[in-house]
MARBA-3410 file (N, C-alpha, C, O; in Angstrom, 1 decimal):
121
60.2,-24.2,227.0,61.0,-24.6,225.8,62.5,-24.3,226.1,62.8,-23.3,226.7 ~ 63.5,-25.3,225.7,64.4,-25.1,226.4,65.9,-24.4,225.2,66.0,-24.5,224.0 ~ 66.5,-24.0,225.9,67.5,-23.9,224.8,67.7,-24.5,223.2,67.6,-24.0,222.1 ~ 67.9,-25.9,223.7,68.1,-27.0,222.6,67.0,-27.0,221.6,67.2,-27.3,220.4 ~ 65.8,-26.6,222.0,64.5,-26.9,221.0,64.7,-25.3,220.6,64.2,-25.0,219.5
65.1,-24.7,221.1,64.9,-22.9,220.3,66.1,-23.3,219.1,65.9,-22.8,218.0 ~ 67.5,-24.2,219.5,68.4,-24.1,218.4,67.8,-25.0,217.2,67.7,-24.7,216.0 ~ 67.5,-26.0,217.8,66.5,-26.9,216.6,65.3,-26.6,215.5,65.0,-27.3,214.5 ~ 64.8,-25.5,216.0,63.4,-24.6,215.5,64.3,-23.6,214.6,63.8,-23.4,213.5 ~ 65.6,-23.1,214.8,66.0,-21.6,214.0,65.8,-22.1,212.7,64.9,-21.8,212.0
67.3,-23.4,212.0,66.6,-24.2,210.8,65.5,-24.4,210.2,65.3,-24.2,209.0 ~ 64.6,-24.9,211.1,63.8,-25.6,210.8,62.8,-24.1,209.9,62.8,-24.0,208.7 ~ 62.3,-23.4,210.7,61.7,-22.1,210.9,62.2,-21.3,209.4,61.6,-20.8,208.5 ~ 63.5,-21.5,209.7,64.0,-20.5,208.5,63.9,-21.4,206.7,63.6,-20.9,205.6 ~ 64.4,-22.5,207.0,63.7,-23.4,205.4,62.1,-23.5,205.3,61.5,-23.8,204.2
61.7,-23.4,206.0,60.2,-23.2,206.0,59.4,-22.2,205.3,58.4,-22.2,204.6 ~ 60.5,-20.5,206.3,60.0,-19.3,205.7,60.6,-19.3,204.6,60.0,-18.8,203.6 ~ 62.0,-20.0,204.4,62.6,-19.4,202.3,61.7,-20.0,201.4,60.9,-19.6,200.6 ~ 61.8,-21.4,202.0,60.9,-21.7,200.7,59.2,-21.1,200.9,58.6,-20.9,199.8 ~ 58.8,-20.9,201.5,57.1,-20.6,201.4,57.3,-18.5,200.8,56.5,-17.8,200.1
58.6,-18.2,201.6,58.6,-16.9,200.2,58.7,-17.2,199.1,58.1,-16.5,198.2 ~ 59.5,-18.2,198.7,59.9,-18.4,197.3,58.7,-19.1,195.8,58.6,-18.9,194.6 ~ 58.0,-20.0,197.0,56.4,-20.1,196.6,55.7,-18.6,196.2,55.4,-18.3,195.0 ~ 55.6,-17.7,197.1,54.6,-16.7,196.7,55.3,-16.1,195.8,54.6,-15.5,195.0 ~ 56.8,-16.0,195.7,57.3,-14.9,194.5,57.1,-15.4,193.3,57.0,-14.5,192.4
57.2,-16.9,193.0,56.4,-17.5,191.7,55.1,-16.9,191.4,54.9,-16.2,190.5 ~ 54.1,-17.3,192.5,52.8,-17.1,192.2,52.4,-15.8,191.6,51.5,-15.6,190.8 ~ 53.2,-14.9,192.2,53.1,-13.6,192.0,53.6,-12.9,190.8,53.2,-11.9,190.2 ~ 54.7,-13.7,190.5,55.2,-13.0,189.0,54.5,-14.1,188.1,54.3,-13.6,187.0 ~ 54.2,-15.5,188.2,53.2,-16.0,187.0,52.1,-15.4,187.0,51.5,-15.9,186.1
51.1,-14.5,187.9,49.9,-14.1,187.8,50.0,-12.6,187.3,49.0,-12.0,186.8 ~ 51.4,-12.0,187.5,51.5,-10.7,186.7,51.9,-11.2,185.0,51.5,-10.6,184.0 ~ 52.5,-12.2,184.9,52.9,-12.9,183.5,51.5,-12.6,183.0,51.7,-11.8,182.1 ~ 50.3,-12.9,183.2,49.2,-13.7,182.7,48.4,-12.5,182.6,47.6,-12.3,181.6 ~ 48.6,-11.8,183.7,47.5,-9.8,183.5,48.0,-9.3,182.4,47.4,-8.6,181.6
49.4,-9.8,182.3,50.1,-8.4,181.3,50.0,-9.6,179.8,50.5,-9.1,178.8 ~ 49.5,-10.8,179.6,49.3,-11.5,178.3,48.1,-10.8,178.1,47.9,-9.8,177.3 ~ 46.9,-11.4,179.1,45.4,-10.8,178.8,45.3,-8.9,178.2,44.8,-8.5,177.2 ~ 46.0,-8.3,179.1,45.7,-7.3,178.7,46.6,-7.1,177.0,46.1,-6.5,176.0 ~ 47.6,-7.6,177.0,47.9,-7.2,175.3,47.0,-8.0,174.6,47.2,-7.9,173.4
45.9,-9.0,175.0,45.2,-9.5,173.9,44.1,-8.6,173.5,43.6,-8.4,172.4 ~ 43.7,-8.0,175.1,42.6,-6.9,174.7,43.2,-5.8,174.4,42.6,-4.8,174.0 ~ 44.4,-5.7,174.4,44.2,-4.2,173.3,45.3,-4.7,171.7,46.0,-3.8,171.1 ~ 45.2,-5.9,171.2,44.8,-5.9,169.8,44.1,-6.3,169.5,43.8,-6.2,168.3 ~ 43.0,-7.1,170.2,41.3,-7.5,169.9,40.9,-6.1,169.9,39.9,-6.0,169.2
41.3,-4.7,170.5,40.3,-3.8,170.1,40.9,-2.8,169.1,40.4,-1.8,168.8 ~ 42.4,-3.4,168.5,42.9,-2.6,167.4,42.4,-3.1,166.2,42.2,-2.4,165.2 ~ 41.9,-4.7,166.3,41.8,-5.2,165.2,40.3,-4.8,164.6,39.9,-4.5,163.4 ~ 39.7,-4.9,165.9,38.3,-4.1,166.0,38.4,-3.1,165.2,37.8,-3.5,164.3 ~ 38.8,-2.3,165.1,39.0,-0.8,165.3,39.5,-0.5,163.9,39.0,0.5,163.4
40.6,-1.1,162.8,40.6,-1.6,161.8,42.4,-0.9,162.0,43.0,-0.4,161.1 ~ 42.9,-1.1,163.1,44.0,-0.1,163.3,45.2,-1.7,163.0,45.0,-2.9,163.4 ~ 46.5,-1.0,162.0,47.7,-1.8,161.6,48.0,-2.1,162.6,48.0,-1.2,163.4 ~ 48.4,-3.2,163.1,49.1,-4.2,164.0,50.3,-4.1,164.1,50.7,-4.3,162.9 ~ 51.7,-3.7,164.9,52.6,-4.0,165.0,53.4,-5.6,165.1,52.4,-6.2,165.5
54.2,-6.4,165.0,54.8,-7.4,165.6,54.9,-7.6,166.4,55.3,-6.6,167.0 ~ 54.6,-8.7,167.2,55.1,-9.4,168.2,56.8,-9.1,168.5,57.6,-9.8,167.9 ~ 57.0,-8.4,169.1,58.5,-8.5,170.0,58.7,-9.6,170.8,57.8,-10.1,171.5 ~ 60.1,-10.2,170.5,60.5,-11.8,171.4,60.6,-11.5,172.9,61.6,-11.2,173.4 ~ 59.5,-11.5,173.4,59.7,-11.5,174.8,60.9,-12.2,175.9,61.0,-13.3,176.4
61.7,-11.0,176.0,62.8,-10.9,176.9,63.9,-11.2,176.2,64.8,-11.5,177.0 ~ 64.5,-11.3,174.9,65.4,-11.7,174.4,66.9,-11.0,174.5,67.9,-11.6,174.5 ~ 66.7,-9.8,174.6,67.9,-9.7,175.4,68.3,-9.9,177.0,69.4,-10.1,177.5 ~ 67.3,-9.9,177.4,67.5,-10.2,179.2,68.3,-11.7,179.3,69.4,-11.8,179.9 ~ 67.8,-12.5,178.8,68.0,-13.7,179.3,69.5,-13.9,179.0,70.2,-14.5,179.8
70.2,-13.2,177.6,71.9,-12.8,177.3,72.6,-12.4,178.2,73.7,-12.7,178.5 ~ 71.8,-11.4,178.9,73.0,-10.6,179.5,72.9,-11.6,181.5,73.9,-11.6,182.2 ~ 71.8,-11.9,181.8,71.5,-12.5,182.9,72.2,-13.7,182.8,72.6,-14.1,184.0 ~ 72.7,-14.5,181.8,73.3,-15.6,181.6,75.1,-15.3,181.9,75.8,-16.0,182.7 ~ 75.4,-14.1,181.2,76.5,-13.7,181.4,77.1,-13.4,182.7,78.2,-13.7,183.3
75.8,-12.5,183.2,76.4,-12.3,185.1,76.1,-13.6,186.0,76.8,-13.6,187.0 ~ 75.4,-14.6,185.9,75.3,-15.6,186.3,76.2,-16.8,186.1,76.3,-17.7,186.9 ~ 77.0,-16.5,184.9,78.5,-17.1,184.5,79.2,-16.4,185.5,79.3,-17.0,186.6 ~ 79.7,-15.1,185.2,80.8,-14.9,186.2,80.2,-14.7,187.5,81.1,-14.7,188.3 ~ 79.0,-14.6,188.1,79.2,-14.8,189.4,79.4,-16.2,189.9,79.8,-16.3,191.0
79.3,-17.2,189.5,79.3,-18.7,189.6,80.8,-18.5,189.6,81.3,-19.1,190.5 ~ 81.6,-18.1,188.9,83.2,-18.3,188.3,83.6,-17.5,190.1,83.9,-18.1,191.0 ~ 83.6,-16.0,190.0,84.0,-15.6,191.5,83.6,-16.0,192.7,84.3,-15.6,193.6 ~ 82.3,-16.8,193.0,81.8,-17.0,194.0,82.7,-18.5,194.5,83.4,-18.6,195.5 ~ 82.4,-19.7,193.2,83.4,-20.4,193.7,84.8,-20.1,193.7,85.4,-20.8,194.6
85.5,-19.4,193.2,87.1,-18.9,193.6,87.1,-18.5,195.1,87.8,-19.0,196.0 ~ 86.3,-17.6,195.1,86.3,-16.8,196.7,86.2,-17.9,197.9,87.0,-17.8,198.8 ~ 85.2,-18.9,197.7,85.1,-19.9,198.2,85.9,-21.0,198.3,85.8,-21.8,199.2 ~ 86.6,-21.1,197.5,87.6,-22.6,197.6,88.6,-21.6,197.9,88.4,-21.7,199.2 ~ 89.6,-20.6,197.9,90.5,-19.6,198.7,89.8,-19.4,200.1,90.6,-19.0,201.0
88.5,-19.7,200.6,88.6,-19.0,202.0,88.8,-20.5,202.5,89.8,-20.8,203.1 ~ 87.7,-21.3,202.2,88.0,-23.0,202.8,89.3,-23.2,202.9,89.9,-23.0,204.0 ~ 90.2,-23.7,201.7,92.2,-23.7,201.9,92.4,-23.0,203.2,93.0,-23.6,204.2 ~ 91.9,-21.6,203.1,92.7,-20.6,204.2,91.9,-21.2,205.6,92.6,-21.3,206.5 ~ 90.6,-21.6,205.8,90.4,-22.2,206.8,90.2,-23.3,207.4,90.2,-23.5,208.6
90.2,-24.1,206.3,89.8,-25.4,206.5,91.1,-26.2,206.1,92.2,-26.0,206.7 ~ 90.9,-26.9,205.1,92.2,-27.2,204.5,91.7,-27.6,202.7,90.6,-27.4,202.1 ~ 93.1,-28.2,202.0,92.5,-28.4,200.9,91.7,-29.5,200.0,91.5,-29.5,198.7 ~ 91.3,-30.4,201.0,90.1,-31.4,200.7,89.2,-31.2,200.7,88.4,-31.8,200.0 ~ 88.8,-30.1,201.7,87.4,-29.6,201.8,87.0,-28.1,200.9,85.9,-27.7,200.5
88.7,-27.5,200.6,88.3,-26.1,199.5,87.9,-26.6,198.3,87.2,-25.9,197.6 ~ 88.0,-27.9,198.0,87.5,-28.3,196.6,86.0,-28.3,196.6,85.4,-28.8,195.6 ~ 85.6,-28.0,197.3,83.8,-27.9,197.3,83.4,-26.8,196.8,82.3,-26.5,196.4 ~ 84.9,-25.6,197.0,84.4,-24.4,196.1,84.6,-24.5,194.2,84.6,-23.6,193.4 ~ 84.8,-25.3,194.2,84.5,-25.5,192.9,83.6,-26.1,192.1,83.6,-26.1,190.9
82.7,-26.7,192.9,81.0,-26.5,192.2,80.9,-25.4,191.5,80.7,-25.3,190.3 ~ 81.0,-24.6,192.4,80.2,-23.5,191.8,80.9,-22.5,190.7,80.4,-21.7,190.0 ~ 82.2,-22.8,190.6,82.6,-22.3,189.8,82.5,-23.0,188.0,82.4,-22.5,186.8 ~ 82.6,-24.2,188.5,82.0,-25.0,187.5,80.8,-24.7,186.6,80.7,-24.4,185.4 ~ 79.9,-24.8,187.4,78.3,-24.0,187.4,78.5,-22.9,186.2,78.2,-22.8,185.0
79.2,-22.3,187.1,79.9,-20.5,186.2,80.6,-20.6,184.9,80.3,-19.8,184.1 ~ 81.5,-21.6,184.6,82.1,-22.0,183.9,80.9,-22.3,182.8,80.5,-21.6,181.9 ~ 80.5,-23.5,183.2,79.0,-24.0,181.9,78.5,-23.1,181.6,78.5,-22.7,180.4 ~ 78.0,-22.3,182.7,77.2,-20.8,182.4,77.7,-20.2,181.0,77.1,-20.3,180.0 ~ 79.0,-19.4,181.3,79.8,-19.0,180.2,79.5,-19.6,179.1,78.9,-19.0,178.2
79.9,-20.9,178.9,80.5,-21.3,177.7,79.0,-21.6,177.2,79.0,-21.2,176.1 ~ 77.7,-22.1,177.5,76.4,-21.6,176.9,76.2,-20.6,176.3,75.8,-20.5,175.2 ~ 76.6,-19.2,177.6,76.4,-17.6,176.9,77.3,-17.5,175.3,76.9,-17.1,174.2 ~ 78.4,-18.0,175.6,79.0,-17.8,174.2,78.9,-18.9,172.9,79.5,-18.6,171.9 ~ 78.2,-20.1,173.2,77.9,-21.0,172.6,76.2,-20.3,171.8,76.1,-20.4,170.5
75.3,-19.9,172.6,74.5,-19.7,172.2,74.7,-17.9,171.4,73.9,-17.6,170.5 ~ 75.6,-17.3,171.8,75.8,-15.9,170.8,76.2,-16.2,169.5,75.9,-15.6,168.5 ~ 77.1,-17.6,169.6,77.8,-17.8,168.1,76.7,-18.2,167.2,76.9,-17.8,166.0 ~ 75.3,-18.9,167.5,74.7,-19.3,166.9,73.2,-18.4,166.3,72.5,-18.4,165.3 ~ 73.3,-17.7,167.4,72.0,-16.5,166.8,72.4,-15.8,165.3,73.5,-15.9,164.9
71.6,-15.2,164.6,72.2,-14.3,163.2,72.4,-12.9,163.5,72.8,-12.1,162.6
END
């Protein structure tokens, strides 16, 4: 195997391994999702059994998803800044504008997180 086919395989090899990790890390947190549903059904099927008061339902993850929104805003907002400043500095400025995808991204991000805070009670 010669040079050229080892540089051809590195890509190839490595989108192959992200995404086939990225498959199992789904599988794995939707099959922990589903142990940890079953098991709270068996233990208020055996409170109810049992004749024991029931607590509420807690909104599952409701503040996570606020504050995950927020670092996901601003990392989208610095990541493309950082990026469209290093492209300029190395490339030039037709090609630094590609770092502003992502800041954009970051941008929407934001204005969701605070679109959606104004609206909660």
């Amino acid at each position: 195997m010669g040079i050229e086919h080892m540089a051809l395989m590195i890509p190839i090899l490595g989108i192959i391994m992200g995404v086939g990790i990225a498959i199992i890390a789904i599988i794995t947190a939707h099959r922990e999702k589903q142990k940890r549903v079953e098991l709270r059904h068996r233990e208020r099927l055996a409170a109810i059994e049992k004749g024991v008061e029931l607590a509420p339902d807690p909104e599952p993850d409701a503040g996570v998803r606020k504050t995950s929104s927020l670092k996901s805003g601003l990392s989208g907002v610095f990541i493309g800044a950082v990026l469209y400043f290093a492209l300029y500095r190395v490339v030039n400025e037709d090609v630094a504008l590609f770092g502003l995808i992502p800041a954009a991204l970051g941008f929407a991000t934001l204005i969701s997180y605070f679109v959606e805070g104004r609206n909660k009670p």
